[in-house]
Each structure stands twice: as structure tokens, then as C-alpha cells.
C-alpha positions in Angstrom: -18.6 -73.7 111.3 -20.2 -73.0 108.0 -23.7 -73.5 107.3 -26.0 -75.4 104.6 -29.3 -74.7 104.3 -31.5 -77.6 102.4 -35.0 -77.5 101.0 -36.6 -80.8 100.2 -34.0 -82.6 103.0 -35.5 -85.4 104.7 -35.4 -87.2 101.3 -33.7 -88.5 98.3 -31.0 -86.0 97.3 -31.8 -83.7 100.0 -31.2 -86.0 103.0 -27.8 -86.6 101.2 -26.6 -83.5 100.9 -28.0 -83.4 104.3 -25.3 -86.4 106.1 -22.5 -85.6 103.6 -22.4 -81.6 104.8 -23.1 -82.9 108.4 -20.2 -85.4 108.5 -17.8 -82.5 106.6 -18.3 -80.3 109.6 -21.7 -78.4 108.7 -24.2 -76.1 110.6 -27.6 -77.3 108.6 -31.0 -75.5 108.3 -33.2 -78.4 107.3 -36.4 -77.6 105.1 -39.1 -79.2 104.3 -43.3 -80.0 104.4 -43.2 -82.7 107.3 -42.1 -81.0 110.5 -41.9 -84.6 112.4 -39.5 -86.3 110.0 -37.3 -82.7 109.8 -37.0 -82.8 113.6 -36.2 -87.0 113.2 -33.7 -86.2 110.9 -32.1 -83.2 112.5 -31.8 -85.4 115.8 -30.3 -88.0 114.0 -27.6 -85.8 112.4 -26.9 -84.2 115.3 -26.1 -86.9 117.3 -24.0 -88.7 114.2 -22.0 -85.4 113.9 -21.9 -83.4 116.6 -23.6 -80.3 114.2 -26.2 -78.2 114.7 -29.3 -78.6 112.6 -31.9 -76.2 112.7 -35.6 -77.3 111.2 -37.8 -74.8 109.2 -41.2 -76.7 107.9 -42.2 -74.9 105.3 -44.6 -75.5 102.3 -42.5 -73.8 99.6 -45.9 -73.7 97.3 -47.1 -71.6 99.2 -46.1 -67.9 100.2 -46.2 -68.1 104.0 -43.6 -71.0 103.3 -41.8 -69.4 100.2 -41.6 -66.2 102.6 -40.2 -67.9 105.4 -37.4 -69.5 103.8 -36.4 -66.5 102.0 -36.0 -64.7 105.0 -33.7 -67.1 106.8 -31.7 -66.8 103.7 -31.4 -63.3 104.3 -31.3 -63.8 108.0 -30.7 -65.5 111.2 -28.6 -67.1 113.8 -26.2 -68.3 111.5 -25.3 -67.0 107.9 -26.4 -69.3 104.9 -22.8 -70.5 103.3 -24.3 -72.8 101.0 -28.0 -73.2 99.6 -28.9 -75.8 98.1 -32.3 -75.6 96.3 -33.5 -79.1 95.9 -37.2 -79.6 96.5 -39.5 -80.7 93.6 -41.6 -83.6 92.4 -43.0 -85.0 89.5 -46.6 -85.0 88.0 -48.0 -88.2 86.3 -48.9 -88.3 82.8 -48.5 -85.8 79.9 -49.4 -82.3 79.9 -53.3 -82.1 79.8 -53.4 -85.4 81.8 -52.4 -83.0 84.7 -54.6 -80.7 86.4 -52.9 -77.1 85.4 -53.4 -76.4 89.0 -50.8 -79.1 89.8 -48.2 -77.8 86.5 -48.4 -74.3 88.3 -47.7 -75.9 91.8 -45.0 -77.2 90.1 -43.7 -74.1 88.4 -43.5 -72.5 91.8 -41.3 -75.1 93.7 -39.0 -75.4 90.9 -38.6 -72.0 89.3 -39.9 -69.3 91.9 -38.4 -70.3 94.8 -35.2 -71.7 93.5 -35.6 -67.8 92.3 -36.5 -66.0 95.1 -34.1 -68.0 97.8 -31.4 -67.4 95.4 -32.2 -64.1 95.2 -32.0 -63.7 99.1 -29.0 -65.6 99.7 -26.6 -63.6 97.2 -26.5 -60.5 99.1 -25.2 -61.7 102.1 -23.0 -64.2 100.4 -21.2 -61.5 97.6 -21.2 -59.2 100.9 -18.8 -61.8 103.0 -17.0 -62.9 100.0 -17.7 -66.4 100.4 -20.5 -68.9 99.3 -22.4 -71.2 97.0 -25.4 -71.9 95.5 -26.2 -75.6 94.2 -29.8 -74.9 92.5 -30.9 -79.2 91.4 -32.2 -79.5 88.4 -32.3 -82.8 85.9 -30.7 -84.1 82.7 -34.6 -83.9 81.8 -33.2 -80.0 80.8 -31.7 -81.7 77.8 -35.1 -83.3 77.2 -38.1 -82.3 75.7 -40.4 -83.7 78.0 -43.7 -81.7 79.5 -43.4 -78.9 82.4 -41.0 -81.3 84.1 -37.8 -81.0 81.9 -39.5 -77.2 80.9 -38.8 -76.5 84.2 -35.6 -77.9 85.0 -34.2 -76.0 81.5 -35.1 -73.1 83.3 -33.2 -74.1 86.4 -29.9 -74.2 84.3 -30.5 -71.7 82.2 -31.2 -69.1 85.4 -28.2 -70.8 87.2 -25.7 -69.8 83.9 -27.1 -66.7 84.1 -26.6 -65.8 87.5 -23.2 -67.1 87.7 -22.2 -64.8 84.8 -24.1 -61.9 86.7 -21.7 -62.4 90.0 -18.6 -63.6 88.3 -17.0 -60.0 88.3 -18.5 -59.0 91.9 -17.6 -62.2 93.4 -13.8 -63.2 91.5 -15.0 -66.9 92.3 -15.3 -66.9 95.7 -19.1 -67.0 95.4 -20.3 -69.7 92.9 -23.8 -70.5 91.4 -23.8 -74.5 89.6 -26.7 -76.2 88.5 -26.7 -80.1 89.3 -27.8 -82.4 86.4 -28.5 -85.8 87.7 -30.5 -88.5 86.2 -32.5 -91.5 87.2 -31.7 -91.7 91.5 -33.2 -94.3 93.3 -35.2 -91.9 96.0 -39.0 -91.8 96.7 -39.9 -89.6 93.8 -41.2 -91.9 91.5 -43.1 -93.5 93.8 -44.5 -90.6 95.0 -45.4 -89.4 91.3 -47.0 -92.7 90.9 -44.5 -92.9 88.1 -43.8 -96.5 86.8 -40.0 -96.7 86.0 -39.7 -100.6 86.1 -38.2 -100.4 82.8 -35.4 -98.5 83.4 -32.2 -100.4 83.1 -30.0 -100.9 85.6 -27.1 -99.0 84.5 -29.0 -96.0 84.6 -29.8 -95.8 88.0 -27.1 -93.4 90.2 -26.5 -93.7 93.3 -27.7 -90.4 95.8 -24.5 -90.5 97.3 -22.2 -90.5 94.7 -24.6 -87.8 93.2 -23.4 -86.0 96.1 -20.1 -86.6 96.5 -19.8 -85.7 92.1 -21.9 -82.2 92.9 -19.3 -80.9 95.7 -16.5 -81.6 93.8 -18.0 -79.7 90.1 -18.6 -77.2 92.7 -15.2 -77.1 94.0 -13.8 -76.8 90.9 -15.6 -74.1 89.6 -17.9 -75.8 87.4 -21.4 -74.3 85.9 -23.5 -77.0 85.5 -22.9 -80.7 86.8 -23.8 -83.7 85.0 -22.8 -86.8 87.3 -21.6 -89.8 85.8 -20.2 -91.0 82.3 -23.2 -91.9 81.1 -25.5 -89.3 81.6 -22.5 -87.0 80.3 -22.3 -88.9 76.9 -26.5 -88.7 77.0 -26.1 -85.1 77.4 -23.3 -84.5 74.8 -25.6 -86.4 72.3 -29.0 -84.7 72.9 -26.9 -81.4 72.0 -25.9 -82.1 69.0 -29.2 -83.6 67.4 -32.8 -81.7 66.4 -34.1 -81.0 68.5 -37.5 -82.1 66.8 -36.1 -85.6 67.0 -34.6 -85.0 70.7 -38.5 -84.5 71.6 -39.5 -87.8 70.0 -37.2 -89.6 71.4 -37.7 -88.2 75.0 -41.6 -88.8 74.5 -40.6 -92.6 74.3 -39.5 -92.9 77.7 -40.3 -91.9 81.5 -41.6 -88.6 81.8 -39.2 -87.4 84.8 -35.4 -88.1 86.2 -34.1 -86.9 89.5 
């Protein structure tokens, strides 16, 4: 069987990438901070799907956990078929609301170890011939919003890169897309303390659907995944005005998607 490994996947977009790879016949390596709900949730997959998930707690702000990760990307039991880089969080408020310490925490989770794990897994992947990456950033990227969106425009933009550093090695049999979802009802605004009471209902996605949109982009070969219609027509807009007025605009509204 092939196997997925997961960061941030007890949760929100994680844990559905988690079930959807589980129930299409995936070997997991679960990752995350809380060691009891990784084990909950490896049991529970397990036993729904007959797979085998594998748990690696890990802090991925900090080194010991960074370096952990990336070496079970290089190595172990099982060969890593698909990453998929999703842990992050938000910060509350505008930039020097938030304690830099917290901005560079953030920096790490989102760029360096999307980086580094991407880094490790290619190898082995371009060395089989088979293999993705899914690296989840946010329609934020479009955005001029803070560290948040900074961040997450870094994700795609290192994403489009790779993929055009492999393309000859790997004659699309090993593909690198960055995922571009917007408001998902998960726990990460209420963990950011983020107040999002007035976004409107047709905004909200589904994690699911998220999911199911992301592995069939990826399928088909696609660089950088926006789910639904209208976070596509959002998108397609944002490029084509200043981008000035793109940063007053995204200034009126929540500080972070995902």
C-alpha cells in the first residue's frame, strides 16, 4: 500500500486528508503536537480502514521536531508516497500587535519546514519515480494581509518553483501542487482567537470537499489548487487589480483563511 504522511493531522484539513487517504487504501504517518489525540486518531482510522497509521508527535517549531519529521521523510519503515505539509495557525491582530517572537514561530511552521520536509522527501520520491507533494497554503497568497498571507505567497511561490525544478527529472510522475483554500470551518480561528462571525455563509467550504477538489487538481497535474468557484473568481480578480488597492481591500476583512 502507498503511504501519506500528514503534519498538522488530528485537525481541520489535516484529519481530512487523514480519513479520505485512509478509506482510499493508505499507509499514514500522522504528525502532530498532541501525542494523545495522534494515537486517538490513528486507532480510529485504523479500525475504520483496516490501514496502518503510524504517529510521530512532533513540535515542528522546533528543531528536535522539524528534525524528526525530516528524517522519516527520508526514511523508515515505509517510503513517504505523498506529503502533505499542512500544519500552521494564525496570529491575532495586525503586525506589531503580535509578539515578533510569535510571526517568526510562524515563519518556521509555514515556510521552513514545508521547506525542509519537501526537501527530504524529493529524493526518494524522483529516485522511485513516483510521488507527490501537496504543500497547503491559503487564497490569503492573493492577499495582502500581514505575515499570514506573506507566508502563504511564499508557499505557492516555492511550490511553482519546485515543480518546475523536477518537471524534467520526474516526466510527471512526481508532482509538487500548492492547495489554495479559503475560509474552512476547522478549529483555527478559534484557536487564533480570531472573530470571523461576519463571514458570510457562502464563503465557508467544506474540509471535505477541500479534500476531495485537492486530490483531483493533483491528479490532473495541476500547480496550484484553488477549490471552489468562488474562491476561483476571488482569485482571478485580485490578479488583475493594484495591487495597492488589493491591500486595502484585504485590510477590510479577516486577517487569515484556511
Amino acid at each position: 500500500m502507498p503511504t501519506a504522511l500528514i503534519t498538522g493531522a488530528t485537525a481541520g484539513i489535516g484529519a481530512a486528508f487523514a480519513r479520505r487517504l485512509a478509506s482510499d487504501g493508505f499507509d499514514l504517518v500522522l504528525v502532530a503536537r498532541d501525542a494523545g489525540r495522534l494515537d486517538e486518531t490513528a486507532r480510529d482510522l485504523g479500525a475504520a480502514y483496516g490501514i496502518s497509521a503510524e504517529t510521530l508527535p512532533a513540535d515542528l517549531s522546533a528543531e528536535e521536531g522539524l528534525a524528526a519529521v525530516e528524517e522519516r521523510c527520508r526514511k523508515g519503515p515505509r517510503d513517504v508516497d505523498l506529503l502533505v505539509n499542512n500544519a500552521g495557525f494564525g496570529n491575532k491582530g495586525t503586525f506589531l500587535d503580535v509578539p515578533v517572537a510569535a510571526e517568526v514561530t510562524m515563519l518556521k511552521v509555514h515556510c521552513e519546514a514545508v521547506l525542509r520536509l519537501t526537501h527530504a522527501a524529493l529524493p526518494g520520491m524522483l529516485e522511485r519515480g513516483r510521488g507527490a507533494i501537496v504543500n497547503v497554503s491559503s487564497v490569503s497568497a492573493f492577499a495582502t494581509r500581514g505575515t499570514y498571507g506573506a507566508s502563504k505567497a511564499w508557499v505557492v511561490s516555492f511550490s511553482q518553483g519546485v515543480a518546475q525544478d523536477i518537471a524534467a527529472r520526474s516526466a510527471g510522475r512526481v508532482r509538487v501542487m500548492a492547495l489554495c483554500p479559503g475560509f474552512v470551518r476547522t478549529e483555527f480561528h478559534e484557536r487564533a482567537g480570531m472573530d470571523v462571525s461576519g463571514v458570510p455563509g457562502f464563503m465557508w467550504l467544506d474540509r471535505d470537499k477541500v479534500v476531495d477538489a485537492a486530490l483531483r487538481d493533483l491528479r490532473r497535474g495541476v500547480g496550484v489548487s484553488v477549490p471552489s468557484p468562488q474562491y476561483k473568481a476571488i482569485v482571478g480578480i485580485s490578479r488583475l487589480m493594484p495591487r495597492d488597492l488589493v491591500g486595502r481591500l484585504s485590510s477590510r476583512t479577516g486577517r487569515s483563511y484556511d
